[in-house]
N, C-alpha and C positions, 0 to 999 in steps of 0.2 A: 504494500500500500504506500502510495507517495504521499511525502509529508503534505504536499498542497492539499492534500483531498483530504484530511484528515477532518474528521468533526469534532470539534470542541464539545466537552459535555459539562453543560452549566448547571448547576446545581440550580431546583429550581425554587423560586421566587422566596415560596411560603420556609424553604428551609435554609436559607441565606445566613448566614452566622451575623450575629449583632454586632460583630466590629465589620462589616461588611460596610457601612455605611460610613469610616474611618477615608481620611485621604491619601496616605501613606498607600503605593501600588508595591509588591515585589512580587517577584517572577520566580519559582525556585524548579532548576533543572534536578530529574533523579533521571540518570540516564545510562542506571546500572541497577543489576537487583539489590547488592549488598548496602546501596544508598538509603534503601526505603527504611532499614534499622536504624539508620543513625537519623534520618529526618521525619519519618513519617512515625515509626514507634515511639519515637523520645518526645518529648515535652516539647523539641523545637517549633514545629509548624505552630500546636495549639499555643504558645507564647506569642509566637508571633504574628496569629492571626486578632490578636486581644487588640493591635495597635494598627493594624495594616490590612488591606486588603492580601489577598494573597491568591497568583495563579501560579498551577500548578503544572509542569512541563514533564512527562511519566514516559519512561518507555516500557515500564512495565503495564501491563493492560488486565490483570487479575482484577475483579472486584471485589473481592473479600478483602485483598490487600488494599484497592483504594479506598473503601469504605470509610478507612482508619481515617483518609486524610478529609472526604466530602464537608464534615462539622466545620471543618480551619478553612475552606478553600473558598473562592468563589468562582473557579472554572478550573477544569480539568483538561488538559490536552495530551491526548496519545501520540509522542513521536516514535520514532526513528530513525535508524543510519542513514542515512545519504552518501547516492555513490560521489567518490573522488577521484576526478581527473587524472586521466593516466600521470601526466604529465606533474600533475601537483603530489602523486602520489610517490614516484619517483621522488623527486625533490624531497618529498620526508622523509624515505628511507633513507635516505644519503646525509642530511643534516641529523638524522637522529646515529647514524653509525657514528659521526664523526664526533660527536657529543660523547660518545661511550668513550671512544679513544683519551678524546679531552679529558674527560672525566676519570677513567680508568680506577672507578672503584672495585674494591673483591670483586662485585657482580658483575660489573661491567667486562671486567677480566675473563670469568667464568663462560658469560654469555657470548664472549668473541670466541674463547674455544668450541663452545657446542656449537657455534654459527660454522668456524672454520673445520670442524671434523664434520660436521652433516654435507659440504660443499664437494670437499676429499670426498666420501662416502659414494653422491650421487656423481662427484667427474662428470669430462665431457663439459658443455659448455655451462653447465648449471656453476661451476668452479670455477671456469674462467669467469664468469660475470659477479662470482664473488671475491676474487681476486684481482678485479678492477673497483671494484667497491671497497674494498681493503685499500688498496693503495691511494685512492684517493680522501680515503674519510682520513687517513694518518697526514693527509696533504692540508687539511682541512680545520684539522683539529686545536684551535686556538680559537682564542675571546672574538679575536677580530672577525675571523670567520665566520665561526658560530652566528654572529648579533648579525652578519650583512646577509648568509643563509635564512636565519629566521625569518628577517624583514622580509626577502622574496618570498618563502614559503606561504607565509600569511597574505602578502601580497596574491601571490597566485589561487591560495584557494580561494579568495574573496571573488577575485576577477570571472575564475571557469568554476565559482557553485553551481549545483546543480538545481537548484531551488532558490523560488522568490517569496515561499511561503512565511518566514520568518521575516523579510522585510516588510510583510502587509500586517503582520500580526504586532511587529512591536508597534507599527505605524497605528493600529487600533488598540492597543492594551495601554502603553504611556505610561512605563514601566520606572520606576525610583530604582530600582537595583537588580539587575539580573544576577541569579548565585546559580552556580554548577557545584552541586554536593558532592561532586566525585571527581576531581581535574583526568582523572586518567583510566583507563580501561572503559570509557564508559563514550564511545565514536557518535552516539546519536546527542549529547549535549554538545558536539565544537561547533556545528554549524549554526546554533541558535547564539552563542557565547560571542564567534566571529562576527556575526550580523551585528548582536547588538554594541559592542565595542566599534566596528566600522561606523554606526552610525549615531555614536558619542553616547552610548547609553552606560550607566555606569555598573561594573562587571564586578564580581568578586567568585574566588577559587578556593576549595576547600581542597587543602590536601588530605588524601585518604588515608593513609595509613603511614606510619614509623619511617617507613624503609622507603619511601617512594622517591626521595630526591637520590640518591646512592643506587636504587637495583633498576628502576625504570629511568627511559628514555628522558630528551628533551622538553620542556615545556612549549609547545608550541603555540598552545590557546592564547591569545591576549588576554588578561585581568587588569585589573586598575587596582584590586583588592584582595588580600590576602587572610585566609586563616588558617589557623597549624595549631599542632598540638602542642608546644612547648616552646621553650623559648632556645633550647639548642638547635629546635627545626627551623624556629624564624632565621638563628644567625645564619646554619646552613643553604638557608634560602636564599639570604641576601649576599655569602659569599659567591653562590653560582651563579646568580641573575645579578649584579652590582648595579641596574639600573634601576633596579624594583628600591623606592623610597620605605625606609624603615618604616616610619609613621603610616605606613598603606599594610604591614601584616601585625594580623592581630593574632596573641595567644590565645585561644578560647579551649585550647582540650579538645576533646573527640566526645561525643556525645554515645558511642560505643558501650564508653566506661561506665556512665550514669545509672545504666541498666544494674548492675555491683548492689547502689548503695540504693535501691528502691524496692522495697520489701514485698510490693504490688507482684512481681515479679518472680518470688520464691516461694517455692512449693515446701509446705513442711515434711521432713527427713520420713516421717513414714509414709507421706502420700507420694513422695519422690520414689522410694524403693518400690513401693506398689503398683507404682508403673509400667517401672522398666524390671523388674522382677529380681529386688534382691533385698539381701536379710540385715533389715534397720539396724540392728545390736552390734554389725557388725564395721569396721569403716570398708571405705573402697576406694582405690589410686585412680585417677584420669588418666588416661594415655588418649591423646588427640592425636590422630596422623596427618600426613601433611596429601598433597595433591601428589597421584604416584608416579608421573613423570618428573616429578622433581626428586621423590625421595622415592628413588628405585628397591623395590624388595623391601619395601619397609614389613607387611608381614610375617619375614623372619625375626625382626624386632620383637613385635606383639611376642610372636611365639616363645621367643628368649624369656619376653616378663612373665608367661604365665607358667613357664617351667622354674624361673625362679622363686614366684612366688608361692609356687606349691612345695618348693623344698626349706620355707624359712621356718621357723619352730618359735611363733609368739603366741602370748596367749591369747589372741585373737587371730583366728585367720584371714588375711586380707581379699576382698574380693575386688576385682577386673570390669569397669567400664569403658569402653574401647569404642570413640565418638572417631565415625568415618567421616574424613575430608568430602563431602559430596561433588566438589570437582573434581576430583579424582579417585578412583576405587581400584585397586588391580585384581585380574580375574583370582589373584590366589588370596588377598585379602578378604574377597567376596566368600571365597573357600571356606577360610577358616572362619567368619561368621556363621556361616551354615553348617558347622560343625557343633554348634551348644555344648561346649565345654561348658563341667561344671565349674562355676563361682567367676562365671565370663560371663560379659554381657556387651554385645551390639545393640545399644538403645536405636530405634529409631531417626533417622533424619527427617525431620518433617520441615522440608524448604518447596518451595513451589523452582519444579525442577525447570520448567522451561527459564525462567529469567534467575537461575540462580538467588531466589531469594528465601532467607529464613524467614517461614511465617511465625506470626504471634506465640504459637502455642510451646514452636521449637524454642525461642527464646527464652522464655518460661523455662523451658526443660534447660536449658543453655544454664543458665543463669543459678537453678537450684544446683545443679550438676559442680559447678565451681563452690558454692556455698557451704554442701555438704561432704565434697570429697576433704578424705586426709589428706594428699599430695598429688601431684601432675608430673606426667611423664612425658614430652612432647621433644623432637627434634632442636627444635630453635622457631619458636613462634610467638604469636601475639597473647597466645593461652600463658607465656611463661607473666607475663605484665602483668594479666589481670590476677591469676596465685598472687604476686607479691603484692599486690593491692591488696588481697586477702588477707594477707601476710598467713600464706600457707609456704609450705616444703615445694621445691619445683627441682625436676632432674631433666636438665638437657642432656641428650645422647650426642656424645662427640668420636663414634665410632661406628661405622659399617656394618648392615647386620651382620651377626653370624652365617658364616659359610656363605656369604656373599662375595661375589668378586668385582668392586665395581672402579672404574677409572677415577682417578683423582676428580677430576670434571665432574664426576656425577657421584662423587660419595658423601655421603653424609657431615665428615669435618667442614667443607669448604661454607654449610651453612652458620657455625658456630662462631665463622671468623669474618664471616660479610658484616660490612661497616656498618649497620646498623646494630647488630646483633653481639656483637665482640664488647662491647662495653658491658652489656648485662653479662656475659661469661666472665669478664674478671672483675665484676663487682662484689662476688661472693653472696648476692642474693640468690643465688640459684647453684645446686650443686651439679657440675659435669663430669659428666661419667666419658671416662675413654675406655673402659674393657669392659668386657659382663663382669669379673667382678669389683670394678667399681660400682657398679649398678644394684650389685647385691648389698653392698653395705652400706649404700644411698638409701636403698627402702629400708634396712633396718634401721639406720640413723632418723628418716624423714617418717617411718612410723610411730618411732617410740621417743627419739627427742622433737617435737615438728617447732619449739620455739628456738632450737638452736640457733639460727641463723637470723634469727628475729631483726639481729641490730645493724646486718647489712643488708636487707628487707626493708628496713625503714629508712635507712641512710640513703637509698635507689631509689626510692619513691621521692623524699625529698629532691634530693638530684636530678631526675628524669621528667616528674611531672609537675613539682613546684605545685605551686596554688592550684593548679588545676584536679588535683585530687582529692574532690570535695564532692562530686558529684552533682554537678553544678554547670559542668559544658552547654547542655542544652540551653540553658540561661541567659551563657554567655555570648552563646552564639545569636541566640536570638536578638538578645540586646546590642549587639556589634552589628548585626545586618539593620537591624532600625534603625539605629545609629547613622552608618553609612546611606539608609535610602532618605534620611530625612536631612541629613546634608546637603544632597541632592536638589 
């Protein structure tokens, strides 16, 4: 369906929210499914539809999920992707290689070797044409380039868009702040972000998550306005864009976390076990996996924790929650869920699979899941942040599963040491295990001491999230973008 033809759906008359009648307009793009937790679950929309009109820009098209937002909104619009320009499209793939060069984070390192072995791999001319993309992104790769590549880039997708829908719609809506809740992974918000920046409207960029200035690509979108989660991501921000005016990013947090500190949210510990089918009396470890073309074989992992922990001797025996990555499943992970080992357990994922997004109810189960586990087992992810928020036990695995054999490139260490992630490993808020039996005497320490580690638990949350670990993002955010459109 082209974005032109798209029908607006107006919330109608009789159910118009009371601040409806407010003069403050804003715009907010969710142009990912994982957006709709952080702005349509959390507090943000209904805060800020108290002061503001507010329309709403969705590529997700569930209605159970929009339901959530119809109360705060007063129009609903269904986008999506729009195609891009051979031509414009070329030009990003080549400003965005040369940016990795530039840049040359752990990730960025990683991801030119999986680029450079898949090239090798396929030969023939698919190599040669990555091996002139090689040579020129390293040709490339400096400030000066970067900023006069961008300008074109932007330049050119404006020129050969492929749609006029978004010119006639800001031209009708008369928008105080256009916000894109996801700067990245989310294609069907740039074309509505470019428009309205081309045509002086005032922009603001949420970065998504921790890692995003360090493992993803260039920023190509124009913003006028920025928001981050902490104030080491602002500086990071402003060291890599040096035009972006400090006074234009604001800390507000992630609106992710707030979920933690809202009780609305947590299932009490025997109506939690009674779910997903396990014995209250007893505690149970989280192990979250990651997406399994990143973390190859990780079900040999699983399988190591559940042989260990049937060989430990406490007076409680530990039981197995084992929450699958829904982007990623590999057929033997899929295996050993369907094998119902006792005192294991595969909960459910209940996300709405087409657009990747956790529904309400998974949330809920998300959220009591961290609350009442004794400790976390996870590679190197965002699950290791919210434990210490907890201030629970967290074991990063900084080794290879067993009887795996996998390339430096794709083994499990290179996640532990990628630049977002290597500060919490030598913070001591989290213990890393490099052999199975460090892992073993991780669960006995993190079962039976779990406040050991308490005081560099606390000392990382201080450091990492500052003020903003109050549960209080949504708030902030709200109140920053009102801020910004009433500037306006």
């Amino acid at each position: 369906m082209n974005t032109a033809t798209q029908i607006s759906k107006r919330v109608p008359a009789g159910h118009r929210p009371e601040t409806a009648r407010r003069q403050l307009r804003v715009v907010i793009v969710v142009p990912r499914g994982e957006a709709v937790r952080n702005f349509i679950y959390s507090d943000t929309l209904r805060l800020l539809s108290r002061r503001a009109k507010v329309v709403l820009l969705s590529v997700v098209t569930n209605e159970a999920i929009l339901a959530k937002a119809r109360p705060y909104v007063e129009e609903i619009v269904i986008i999506e992707e729009q195609p891009v320009h051979p031509a414009a499209a070329y030009l990003r793939t080549l400003v965005e290689h040369a940016h990795d060069r530039w840049l040359w984070s752990q990730v960025a390192q990683n991801n030119w070797e999986l680029r450079a072995r898949r090239a090798r791999q396929a030969g023939g001319l698919q190599h040669l044409q990555w091996l002139g993309v090689a040579a020129a992104s390293r040709l490339l790769a400096n400030p000066l380039c970067l900023r006069a590549l961008t300008a074109c880039e932007q330049s050119l997708q404006w020129r050969l868009r492929s749609s006029r829908f978004y010119d006639h719609f800001f031209a009708r809506c008369h928008p105080d702040l256009v916000f894109n809740a996801s700067h990245i992974h989310g294609p069907a918000g740039e074309l509505p972000l470019r428009v309205a920046h081309r045509l002086g409207l005032p922009t603001a960029g949420f970065i998504f998550s921790w890692d995003n200035l360090t493992s993803r690509s260039r920023i190509l979108v124009p913003y006028r306005y920025w928001l981050v989660w902490h104030e080491p991501m602002k500086q990071q921000l402003l060291h890599l864009y040096p035009k972006i005016r400090p006074d234009h990013v604001f800390v507000t947090g992630t609106p992710q976390m707030d979920f933690l500190f809202q009780p609305q949210w947590l299932l009490s510990r025997p109506e939690l076990c009674r779910r997903i089918g396990l014995d209250p009396a007893r505690p149970f470890i989280l192990y979250t996996t990651g997406v399994d073309r990143h973390f190859p074989r990780e079900h040999l992992h699983v399988a190591s924790v559940i042989n260990l922990l049937g060989q430990l001797r406490l007076p409680q025996k530990p039981q197995l929650v084992v929450r699958i990555y829904i982007k990623g499943i590999s057929p033997q992970m899929q295996a050993l869920a369907e094998r119902r080992l006792p005192d294991v357990v595969f909960p459910p994922m209940l996300w709405d699979l087409a657009w990747a997004t956790p529904r309400p109810e998974d949330l809920e189960l998300y959220c009591s899941l961290v609350h009442h586990a004794a400790l976390s087992i996870n590679a190197a992810s965002t699950v290791s942040l919210e434990f210490i928020l907890k201030d629970k036990p967290v074991i990063n695995l900084d080794y290879d599963p067993p009887g795996s054999r996998l390339a430096p490139c794709d083994g499990f260490k290179r996640h532990i040491r990628f630049d977002h992630f290597w500060p919490v490993a030598r913070s001591g808020a989290t213990m890393v295990a490099t052999s199975e039996a460090d892992l073993r005497k991780m669960l006995i320490r993190g079962l039976t001491q779990p406040a050991a580690d308490h005081p560099a638990r606390q000392q990382f949350v201080a450091d990492f999230f500052g003020f903003t670990a109050d549960g209080q993002s949504s708030l902030r955010t709200a109140e920053t973008l009102l801020r910004l459109a009433a500037n306006h």
